[in-house]
C-alpha positions as CSV (number, residue, x, y, z in Angstrom):
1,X,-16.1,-1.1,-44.4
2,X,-15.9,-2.1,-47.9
3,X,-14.2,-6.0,-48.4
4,X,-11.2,-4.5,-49.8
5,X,-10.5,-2.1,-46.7
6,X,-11.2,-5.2,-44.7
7,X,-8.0,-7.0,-46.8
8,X,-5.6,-3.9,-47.0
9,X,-6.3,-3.2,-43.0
10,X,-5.3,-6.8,-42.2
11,X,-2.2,-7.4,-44.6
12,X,-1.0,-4.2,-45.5
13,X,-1.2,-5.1,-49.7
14,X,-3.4,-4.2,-52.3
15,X,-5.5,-6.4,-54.3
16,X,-3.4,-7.2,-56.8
17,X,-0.3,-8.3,-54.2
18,X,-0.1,-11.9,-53.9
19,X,1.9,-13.3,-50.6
20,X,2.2,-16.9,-51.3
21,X,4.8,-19.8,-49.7
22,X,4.7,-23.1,-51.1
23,X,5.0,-25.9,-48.8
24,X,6.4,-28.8,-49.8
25,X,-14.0,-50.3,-60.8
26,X,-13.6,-53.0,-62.4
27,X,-15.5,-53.0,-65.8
28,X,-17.9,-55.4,-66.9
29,X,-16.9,-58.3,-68.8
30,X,-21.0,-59.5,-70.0
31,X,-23.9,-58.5,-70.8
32,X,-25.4,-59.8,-67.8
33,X,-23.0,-58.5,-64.8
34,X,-23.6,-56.7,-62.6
35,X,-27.5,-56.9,-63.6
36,X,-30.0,-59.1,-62.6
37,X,-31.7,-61.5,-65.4
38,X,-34.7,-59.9,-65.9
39,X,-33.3,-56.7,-67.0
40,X,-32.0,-59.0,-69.6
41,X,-35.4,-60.8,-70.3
42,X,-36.9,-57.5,-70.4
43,X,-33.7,-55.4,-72.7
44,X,-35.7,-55.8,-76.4
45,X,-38.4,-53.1,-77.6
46,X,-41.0,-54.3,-80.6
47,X,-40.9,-51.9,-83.9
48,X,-43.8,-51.0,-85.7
49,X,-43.2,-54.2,-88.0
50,X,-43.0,-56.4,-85.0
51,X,-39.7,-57.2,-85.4
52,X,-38.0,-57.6,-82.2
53,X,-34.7,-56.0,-82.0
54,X,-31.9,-55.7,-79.1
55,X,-32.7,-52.0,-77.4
56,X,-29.3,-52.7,-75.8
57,X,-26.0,-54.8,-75.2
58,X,-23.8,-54.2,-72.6
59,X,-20.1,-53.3,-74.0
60,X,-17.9,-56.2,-72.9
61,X,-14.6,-56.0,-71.7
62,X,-12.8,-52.3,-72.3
63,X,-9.9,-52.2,-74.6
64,X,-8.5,-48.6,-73.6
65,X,-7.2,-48.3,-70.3
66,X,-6.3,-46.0,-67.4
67,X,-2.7,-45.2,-68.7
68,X,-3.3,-41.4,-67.4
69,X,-4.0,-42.4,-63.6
70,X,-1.8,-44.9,-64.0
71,X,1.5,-43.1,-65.0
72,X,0.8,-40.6,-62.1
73,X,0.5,-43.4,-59.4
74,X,4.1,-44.4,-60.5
75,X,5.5,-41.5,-59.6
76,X,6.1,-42.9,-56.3
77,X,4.4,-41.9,-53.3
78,X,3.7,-38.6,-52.5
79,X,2.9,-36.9,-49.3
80,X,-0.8,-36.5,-48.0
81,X,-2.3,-33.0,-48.1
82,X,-4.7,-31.3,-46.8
83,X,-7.6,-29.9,-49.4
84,X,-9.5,-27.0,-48.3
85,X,-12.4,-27.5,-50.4
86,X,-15.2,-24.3,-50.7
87,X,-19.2,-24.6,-51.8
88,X,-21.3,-21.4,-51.8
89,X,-24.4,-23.0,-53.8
90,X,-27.9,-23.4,-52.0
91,X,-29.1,-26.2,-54.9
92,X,-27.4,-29.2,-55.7
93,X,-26.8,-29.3,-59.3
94,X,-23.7,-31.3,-60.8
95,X,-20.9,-28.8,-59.5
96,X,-21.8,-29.8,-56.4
97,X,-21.9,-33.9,-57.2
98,X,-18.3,-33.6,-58.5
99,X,-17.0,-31.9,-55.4
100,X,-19.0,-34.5,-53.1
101,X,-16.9,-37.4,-55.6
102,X,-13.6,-34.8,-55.0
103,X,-14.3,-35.0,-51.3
104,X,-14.8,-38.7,-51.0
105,X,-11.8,-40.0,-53.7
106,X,-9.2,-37.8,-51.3
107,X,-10.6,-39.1,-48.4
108,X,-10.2,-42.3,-49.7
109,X,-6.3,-42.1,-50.7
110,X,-5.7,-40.7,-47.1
111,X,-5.6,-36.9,-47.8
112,X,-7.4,-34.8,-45.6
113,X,-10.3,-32.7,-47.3
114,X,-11.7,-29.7,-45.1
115,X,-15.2,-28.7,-46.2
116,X,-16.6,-25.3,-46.2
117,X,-19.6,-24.2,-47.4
118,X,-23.2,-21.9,-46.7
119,X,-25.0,-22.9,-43.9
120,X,-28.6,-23.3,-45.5
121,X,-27.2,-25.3,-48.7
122,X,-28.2,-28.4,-49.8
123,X,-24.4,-29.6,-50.4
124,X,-23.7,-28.6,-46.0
125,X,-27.1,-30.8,-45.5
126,X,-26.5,-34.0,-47.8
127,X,-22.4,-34.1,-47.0
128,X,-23.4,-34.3,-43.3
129,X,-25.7,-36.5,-43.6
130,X,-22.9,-38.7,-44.8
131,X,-20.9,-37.9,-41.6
132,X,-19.0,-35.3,-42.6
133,X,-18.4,-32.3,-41.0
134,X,-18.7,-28.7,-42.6
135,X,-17.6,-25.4,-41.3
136,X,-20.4,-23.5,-42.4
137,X,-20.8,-19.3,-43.3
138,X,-24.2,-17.1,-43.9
139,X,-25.0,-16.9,-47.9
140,X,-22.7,-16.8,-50.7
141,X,-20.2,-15.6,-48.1
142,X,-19.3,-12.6,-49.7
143,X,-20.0,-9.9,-46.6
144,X,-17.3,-8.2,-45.0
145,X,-18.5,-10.5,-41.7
146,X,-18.4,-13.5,-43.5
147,X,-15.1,-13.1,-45.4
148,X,-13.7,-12.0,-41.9
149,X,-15.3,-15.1,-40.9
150,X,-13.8,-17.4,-43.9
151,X,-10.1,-15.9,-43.3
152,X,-10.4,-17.6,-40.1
153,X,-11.4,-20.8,-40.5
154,X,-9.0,-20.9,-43.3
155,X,-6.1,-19.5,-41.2
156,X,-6.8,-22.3,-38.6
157,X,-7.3,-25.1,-41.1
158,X,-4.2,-24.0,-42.7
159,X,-4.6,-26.1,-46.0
160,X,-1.6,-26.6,-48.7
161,X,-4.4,-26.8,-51.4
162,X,-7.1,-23.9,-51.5
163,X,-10.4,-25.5,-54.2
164,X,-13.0,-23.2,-55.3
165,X,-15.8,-25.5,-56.6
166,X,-18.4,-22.5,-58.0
167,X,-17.5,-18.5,-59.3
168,X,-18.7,-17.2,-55.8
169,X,-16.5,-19.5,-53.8
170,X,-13.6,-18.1,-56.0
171,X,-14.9,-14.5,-55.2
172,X,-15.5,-15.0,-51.0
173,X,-12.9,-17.3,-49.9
174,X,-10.7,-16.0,-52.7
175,X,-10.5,-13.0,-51.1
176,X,-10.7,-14.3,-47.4
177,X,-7.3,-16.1,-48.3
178,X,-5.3,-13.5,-49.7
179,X,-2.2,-13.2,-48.2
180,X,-2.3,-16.7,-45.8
181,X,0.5,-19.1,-46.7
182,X,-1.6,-21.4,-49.0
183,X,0.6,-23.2,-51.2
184,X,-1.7,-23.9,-54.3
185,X,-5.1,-22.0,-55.2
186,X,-7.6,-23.7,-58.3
187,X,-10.9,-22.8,-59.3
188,X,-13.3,-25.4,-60.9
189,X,-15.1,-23.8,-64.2
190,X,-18.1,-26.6,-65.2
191,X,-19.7,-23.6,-67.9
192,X,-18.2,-22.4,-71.4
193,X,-20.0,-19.3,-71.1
194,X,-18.2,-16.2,-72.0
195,X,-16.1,-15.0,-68.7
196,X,-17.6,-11.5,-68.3
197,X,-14.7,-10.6,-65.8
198,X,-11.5,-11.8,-65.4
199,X,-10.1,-10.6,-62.7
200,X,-10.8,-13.0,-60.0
201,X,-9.4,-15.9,-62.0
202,X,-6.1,-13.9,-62.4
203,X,-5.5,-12.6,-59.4
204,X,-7.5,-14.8,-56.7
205,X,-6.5,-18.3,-58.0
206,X,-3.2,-19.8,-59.3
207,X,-5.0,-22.5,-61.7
208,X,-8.7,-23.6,-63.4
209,X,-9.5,-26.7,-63.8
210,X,-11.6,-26.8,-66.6
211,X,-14.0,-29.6,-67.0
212,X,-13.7,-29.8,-71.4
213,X,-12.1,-28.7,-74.0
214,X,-14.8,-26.0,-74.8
215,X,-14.3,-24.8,-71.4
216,X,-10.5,-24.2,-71.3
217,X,-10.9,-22.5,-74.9
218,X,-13.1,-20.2,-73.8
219,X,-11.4,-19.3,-70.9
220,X,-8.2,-19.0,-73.1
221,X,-10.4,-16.7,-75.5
222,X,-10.9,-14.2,-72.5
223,X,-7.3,-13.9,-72.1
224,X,-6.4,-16.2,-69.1
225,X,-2.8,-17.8,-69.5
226,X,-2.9,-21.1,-71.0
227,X,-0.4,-22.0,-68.3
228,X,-3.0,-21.4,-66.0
229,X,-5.8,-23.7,-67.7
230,X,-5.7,-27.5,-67.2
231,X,-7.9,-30.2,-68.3
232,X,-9.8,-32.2,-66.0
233,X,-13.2,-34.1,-67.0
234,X,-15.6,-34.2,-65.0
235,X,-16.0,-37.7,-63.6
236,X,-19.2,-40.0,-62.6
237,X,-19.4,-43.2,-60.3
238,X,-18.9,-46.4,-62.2
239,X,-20.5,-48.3,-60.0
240,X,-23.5,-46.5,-59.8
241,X,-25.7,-47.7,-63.1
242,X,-24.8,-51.4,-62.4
243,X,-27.7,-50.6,-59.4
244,X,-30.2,-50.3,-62.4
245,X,-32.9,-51.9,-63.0
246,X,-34.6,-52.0,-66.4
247,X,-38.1,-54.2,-64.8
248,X,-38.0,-51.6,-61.8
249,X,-37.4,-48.4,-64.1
250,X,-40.4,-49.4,-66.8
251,X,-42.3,-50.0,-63.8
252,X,-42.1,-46.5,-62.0
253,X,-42.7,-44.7,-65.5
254,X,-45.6,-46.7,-66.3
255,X,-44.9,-48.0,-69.6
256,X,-44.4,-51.7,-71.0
257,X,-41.9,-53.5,-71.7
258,X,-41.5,-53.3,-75.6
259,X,-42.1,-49.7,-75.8
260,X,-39.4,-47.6,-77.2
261,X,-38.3,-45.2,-74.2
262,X,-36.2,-42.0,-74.6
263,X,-34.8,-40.8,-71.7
264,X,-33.4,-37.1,-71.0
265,X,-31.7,-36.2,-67.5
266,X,-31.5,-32.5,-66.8
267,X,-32.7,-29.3,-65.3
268,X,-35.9,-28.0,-67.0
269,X,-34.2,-25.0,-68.1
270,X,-33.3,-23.3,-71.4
271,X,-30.0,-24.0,-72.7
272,X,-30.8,-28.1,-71.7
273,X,-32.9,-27.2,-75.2
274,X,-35.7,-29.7,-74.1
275,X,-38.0,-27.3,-76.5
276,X,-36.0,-28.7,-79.4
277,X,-36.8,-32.3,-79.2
278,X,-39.9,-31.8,-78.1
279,X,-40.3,-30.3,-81.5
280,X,-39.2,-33.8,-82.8
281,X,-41.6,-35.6,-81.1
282,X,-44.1,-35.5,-84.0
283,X,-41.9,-37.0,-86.4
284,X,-40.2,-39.7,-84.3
285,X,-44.0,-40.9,-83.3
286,X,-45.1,-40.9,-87.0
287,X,-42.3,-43.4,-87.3
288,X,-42.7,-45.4,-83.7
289,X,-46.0,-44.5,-82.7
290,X,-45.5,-46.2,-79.1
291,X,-42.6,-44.4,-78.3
292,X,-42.6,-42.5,-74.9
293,X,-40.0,-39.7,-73.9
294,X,-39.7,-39.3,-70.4
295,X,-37.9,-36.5,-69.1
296,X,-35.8,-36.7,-65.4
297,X,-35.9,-33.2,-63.6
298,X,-37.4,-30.5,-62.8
299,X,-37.3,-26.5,-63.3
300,X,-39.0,-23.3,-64.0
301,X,-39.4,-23.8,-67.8
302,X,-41.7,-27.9,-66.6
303,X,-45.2,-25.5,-67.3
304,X,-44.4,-24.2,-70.4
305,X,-42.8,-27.6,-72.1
306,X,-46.3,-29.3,-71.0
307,X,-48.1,-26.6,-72.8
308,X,-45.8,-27.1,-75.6
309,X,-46.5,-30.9,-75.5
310,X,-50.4,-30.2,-75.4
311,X,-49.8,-28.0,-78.7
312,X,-48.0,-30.3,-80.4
313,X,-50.6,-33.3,-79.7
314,X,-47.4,-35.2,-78.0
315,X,-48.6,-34.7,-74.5
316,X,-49.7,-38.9,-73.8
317,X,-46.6,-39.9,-75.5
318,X,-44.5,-37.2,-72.9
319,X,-44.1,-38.5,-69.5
320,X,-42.6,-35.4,-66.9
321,X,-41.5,-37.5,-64.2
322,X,-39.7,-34.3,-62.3
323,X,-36.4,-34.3,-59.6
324,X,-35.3,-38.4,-59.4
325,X,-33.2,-40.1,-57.1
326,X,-33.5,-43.4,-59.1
327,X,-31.7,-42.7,-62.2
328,X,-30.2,-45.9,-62.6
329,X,-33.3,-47.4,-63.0
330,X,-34.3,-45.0,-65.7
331,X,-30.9,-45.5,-67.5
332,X,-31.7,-48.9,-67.4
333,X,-35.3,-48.7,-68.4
334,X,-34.6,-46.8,-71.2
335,X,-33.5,-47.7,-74.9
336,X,-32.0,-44.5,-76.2
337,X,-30.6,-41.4,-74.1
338,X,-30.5,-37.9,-75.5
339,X,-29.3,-34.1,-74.5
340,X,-30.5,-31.3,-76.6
341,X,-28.6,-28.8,-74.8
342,X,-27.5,-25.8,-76.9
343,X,-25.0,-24.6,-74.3
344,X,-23.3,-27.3,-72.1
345,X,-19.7,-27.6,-70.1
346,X,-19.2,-31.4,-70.2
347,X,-23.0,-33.2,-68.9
348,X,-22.0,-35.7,-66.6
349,X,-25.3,-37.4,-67.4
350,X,-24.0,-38.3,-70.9
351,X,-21.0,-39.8,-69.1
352,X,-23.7,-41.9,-66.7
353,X,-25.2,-43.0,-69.6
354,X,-22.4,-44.4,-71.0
355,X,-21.2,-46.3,-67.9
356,X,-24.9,-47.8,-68.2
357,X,-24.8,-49.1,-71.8
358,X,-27.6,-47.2,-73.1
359,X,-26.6,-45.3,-76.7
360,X,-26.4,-41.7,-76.7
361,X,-28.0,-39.0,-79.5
362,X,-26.7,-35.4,-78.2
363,X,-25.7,-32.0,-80.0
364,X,-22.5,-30.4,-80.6
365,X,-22.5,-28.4,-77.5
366,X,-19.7,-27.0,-75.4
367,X,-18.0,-29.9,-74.0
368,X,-20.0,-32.9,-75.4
369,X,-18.0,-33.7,-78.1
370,X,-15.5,-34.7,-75.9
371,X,-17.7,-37.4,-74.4
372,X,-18.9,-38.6,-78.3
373,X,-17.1,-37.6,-81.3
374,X,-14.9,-40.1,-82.6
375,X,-10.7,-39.7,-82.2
376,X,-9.3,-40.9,-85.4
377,X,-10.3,-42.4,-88.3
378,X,-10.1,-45.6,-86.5
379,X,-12.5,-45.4,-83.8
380,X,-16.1,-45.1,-84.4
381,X,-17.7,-41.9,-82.5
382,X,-19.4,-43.0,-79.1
383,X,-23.0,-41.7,-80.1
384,X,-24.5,-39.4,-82.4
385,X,-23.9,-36.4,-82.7
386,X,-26.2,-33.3,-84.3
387,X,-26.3,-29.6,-84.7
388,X,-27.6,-27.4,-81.7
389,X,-30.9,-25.7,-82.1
390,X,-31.6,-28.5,-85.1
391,X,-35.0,-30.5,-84.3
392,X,-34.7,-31.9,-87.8
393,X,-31.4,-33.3,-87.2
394,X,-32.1,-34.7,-83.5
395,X,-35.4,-36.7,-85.4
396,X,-32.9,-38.0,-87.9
397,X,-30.2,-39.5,-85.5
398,X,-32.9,-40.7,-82.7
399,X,-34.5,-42.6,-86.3
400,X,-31.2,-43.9,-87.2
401,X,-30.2,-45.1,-83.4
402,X,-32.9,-46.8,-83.4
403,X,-33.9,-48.6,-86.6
404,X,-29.8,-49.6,-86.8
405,X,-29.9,-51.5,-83.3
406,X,-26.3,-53.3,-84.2
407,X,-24.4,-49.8,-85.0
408,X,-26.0,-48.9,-81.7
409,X,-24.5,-51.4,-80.0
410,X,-21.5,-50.7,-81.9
411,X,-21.2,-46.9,-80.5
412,X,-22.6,-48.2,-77.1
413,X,-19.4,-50.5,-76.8
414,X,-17.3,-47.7,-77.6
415,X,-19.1,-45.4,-75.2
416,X,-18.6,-47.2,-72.2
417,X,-14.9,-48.3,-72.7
418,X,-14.2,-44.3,-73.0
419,X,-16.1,-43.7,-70.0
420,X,-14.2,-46.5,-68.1
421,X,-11.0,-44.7,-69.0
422,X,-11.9,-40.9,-69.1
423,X,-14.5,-40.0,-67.4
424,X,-15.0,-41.6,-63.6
425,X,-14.4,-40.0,-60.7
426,X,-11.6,-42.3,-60.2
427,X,-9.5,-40.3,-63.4
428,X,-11.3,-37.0,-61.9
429,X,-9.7,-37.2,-58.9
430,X,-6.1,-38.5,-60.1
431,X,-6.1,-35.6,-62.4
432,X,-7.0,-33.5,-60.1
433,X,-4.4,-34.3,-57.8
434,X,-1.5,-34.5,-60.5
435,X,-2.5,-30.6,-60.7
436,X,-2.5,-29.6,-57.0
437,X,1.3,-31.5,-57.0
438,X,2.5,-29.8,-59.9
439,X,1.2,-26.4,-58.4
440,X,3.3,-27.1,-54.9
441,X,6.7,-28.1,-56.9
């Protein structure tokens, strides 16, 4: 029987009834901490003139603060809930980092967060390897079977708050939980593609959380009610880059200390726009000829960058060092960090690099802007910024981070105090929680 026979047969509505009852770290203060010396000894590259020149300073203390998290902890207390919290990707790719940071920050401020997600996926595996346990369903859980299955779990879990964390989650257990008494439902949207449907976000969920401002406009540009569209930046582990090391990170690439590294964290695939700074390459090593770019991740698009490399006559200066689990070694390792995306949500990696003091050369897209560009007329941007699709432009900035190493201090500075403010998973999760209370008023 079709999924919507299944629905009507068990609640008597149609799709477009809705049966709802609403129950009621610290920052661095120094260069130094939180590193060990040698990253220190180690944190100046040589240019072409043999000057030697700072590659990076750590931001001292921040001088924006948490007034957002802050203001909603003095509301007083408010009761514990329990978070249903739904996962229907195979992969793990940064949707499913954020919810594994969701999961953790509610556990931690005594909610209860239910997990639910496909059997085979790498999110079930890695969450309980940490000890948690996962009520699991076949695929994307979108068959008759397993939304049948999914209704029941849900009605036994019975949680106030209902979190889709992908599109498909939204579609299954959307469905599954029409009609239980779920007091608030909220789909995460991480993409600012165009929505080619909007029906599921209308009638399936009360709320998206949108992880930038590109995101929440183009949701608003399909026509979903801006009262329906809330902010909420993706957020990143603070503590996790002070684990870097820059000696260990130079060490696993291969490359010496005083070389000039550029370091890129992504998935090998097109709209990350590796293609266009690879295009770069040629002019950026006519200027430093020593300069390496070494690129964190894989993907289907790793064969035909190499070939591009080999064309270009870049390939020794290229390093592909495919899926890492030691990131914070390469942030530290590395003198400049850049994103050539041409279509991004937010790019939590920009946000890592930040928390690790390393300057950041991105493009305009999606949601980045809200990481880098500057606020006022006050406040110098937190990195450069560039065109998408623009190879010239991304040769120019990378040039003027690095032959200007006190402006990127400068930018660096003002990088990490945003990120200590905006975007951790400690703000993530406040946020995220102000929203699930002002759905259940």
């Amino acid at each position: 029987m079709p999924i919507i026979g299944v629905l009507r047969n068990d609640l008597g509505i149609g799709v477009n009834d809705r049966i709802r009852s609403r129950p009621v770290a610290k920052p661095r203060s120094s260069v130094a901490n939180g590193r060990d010396a040698s990253r220190d000894r180690d944190a100046r590259w040589t240019s072409p003139e043999g000057l030697n020149q700072e590659s990076r300073c750590m931001p001292g203390t921040p001088t924006s603060t948490r007034e957002e998290v802050r203001s909603s902890r003095s509301l007083g207390p408010r009761p514990p809930l329990r978070v249903a919290l739904v996962s229907t990707q195979k992969n793990w790719h940064g949707g499913e980092d954020q919810a594994a940071l969701l999961a953790e920050g509610l556990q931690q401020r005594g909610h209860q967060c239910l997990l639910l997600a496909r059997e085979d996926g790498e999110f079930t595996a890695r969450m309980q390897r940490r000890g948690w346990h996962v009520t699991t369903f076949a695929g994307r859980g979108r068959s008759p079977a397993e939304i049948w299955n999914l209704r029941r779990q849900l009605r036994r879990l019975a949680p106030e708050v209902l979190y889709f964390n992908d599109p498909h989650a939204l579609t299954s257990a959307g469905f599954a939980a029409m009609g239980l008494p779920i007091g608030v439902r909220l789909a995460a949207r991480r993409v600012d593609f165009p929505l080619r449907s909007t029906f599921r976000y209308r009638h399936l969920c009360d709320g998206l959380l949108c992880v930038s401002s590109a995101v929440k406009d183009a949701c608003g540009r399909a026509g979903i009610a801006a009262d329906r569209l809330h902010l909420v930046h993706d957020g990143v582990d603070a503590d996790r880059m002070k684990e870097g090391l820059r000696t260990r990170g130079r060490q696993a690439i291969g490359i010496d200390r005083d070389v000039p590294l550029l370091l890129t964290v992504a998935n090998l695939t097109d709209h990350k726009g590796h293609r266009y700074l690879m295009d770069a390459m040629p002019r950026l090593l006519a200027r430093f000829p020593r300069l390496v770019w070494a690129l964190a991740g894989d993907g289907l698009l790793r064969t035909e960058l190499e070939a591009h490399a080999d064309r270009l006559g870049v390939q020794s200066q290229v390093r592909f060092l495919g899926y890492r689990q030691d990131v914070p070694d390469l942030m530290a390792a590395a003198d400049r960090f850049v994103i050539p995306s041409h279509m991004e949500g937010l790019c939590s990696s920009i946000a890592d690099a930040m928390l690790a003091g390393c300057p950041v050369i991105a493009t305009r897209a999606g949601g980045i802007p809200d990481l880098l560009d500057a606020r006022d007329q006050h406040e110098p941007p937190a990195g450069w910024l560039v065109p998408v699709r623009d190879a010239d432009a991304l040769a120019r900035a990378v040039l003027s981070s690095l032959e200007e190493p006190l402006e990127a201090e400068r930018r660096a500075s003002v990088a990490y105090d945003r990120a200590i403010s905006e975007f951790t998973a400690e703000v993530m999760v406040e946020r995220t929680l102000d929203v699930c209370y002002r759905g259940l008023r």
